[in-house]
N, C-alpha and C positions, 0 to 999 in steps of 0.2 A: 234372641229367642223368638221363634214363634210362633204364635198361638194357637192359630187354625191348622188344621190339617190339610196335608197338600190336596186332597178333594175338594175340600172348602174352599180353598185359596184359588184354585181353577175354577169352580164355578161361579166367584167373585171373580175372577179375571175374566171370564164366560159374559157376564152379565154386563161388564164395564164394556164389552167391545158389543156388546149387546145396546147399550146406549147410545153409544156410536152410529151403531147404525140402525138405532131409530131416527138420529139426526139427520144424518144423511137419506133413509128413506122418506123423511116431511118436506125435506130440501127439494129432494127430486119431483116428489111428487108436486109439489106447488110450482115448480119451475115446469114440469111436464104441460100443465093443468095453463099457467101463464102465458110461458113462450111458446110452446108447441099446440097449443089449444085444446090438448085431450080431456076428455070427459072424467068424472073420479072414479070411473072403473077403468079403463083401459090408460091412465095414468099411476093407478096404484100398480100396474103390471110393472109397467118401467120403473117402479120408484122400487118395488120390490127386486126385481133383477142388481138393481144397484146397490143396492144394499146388501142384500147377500154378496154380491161381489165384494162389497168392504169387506162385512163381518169374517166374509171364509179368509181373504189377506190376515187382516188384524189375529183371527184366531189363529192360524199359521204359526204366528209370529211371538205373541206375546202370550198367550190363553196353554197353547198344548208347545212346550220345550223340544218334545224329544216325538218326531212325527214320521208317518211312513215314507219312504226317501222315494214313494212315488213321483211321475212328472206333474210337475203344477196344474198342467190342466186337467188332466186324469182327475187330481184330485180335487179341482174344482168342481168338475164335472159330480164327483164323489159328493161331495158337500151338497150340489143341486138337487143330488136325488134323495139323499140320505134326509136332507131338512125338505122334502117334500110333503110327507104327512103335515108338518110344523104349518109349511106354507099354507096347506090347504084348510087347516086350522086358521093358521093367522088371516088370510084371507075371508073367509068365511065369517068371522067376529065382527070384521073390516065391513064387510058390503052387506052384513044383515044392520050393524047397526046404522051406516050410512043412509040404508034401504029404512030403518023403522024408524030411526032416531033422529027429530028435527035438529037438535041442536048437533047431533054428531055429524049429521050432513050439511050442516054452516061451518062447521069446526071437524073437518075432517081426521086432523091430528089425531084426535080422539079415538076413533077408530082404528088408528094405525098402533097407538100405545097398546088399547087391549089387546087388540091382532098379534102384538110380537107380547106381551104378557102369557095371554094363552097357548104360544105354541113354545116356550120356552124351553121347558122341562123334558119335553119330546127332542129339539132339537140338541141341549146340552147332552142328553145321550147318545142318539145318534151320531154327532160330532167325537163325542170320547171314542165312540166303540166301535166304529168304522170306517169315519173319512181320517183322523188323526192321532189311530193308533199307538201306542210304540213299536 
């Protein structure tokens, strides 16, 4: 039997592949920032491209069942635009507090957690209602 209703249950499955690639976006971003020498703004670029790239897989896959039998990249491409506003949210949380916040610009993470907090709800819609319709 179960409990939640399948909205619920998607937007928990939403947020878990959401975790994901927050991992994956710290990942990158400090390996951008290490190996590649990028500064923490044009390193959160690359860490973010990454990351959406997981999250839109992952959501594919596990998040939306039954999706529009568009080609992969169409739909990826779909997912770039669609979670654009998200981004520019999520980005924006990212580089004000990086930009105001001493300790969030030692501890960059930080800024990436609120960044994908804030643009969440935007993009869980978006996601449902356009790129992975049924």
């Amino acid at each position: 039997m179960n409990i939640l209703s399948p909205a619920t249950s998607q937007f928990i499955r939403f947020g878990l592949v959401g975790v994901g690639g927050l991992i994956v976006d710290t990942a990158t971003l400090y390996a951008a920032m290490g190996v590649l020498g990028l500064g923490l703004y044009s390193a959160r670029i690359v860490s973010y491209l990454t990351a959406a790239t997981f999250t839109w897989a992952a959501n594919r896959h596990f998040t939306f069942e039954r999706v529009d039998p568009a080609p992969a990249a169409l739909q990826w491409l779909r997912f770039l635009l669609a979670n654009g506003v998200g981004a520019v949210v999520n980005y924006g949380v990212y580089a004000a507090l990086v930009t105001f916040a001493p300790l969030v610009s030692a501890y960059p993470f930080i800024g990436i957690a609120a960044g994908s907090i804030a643009g969440l709800a935007f993009n869980f819609n978006a996601s449902k209602r356009w790129v992975f319709k049924a």
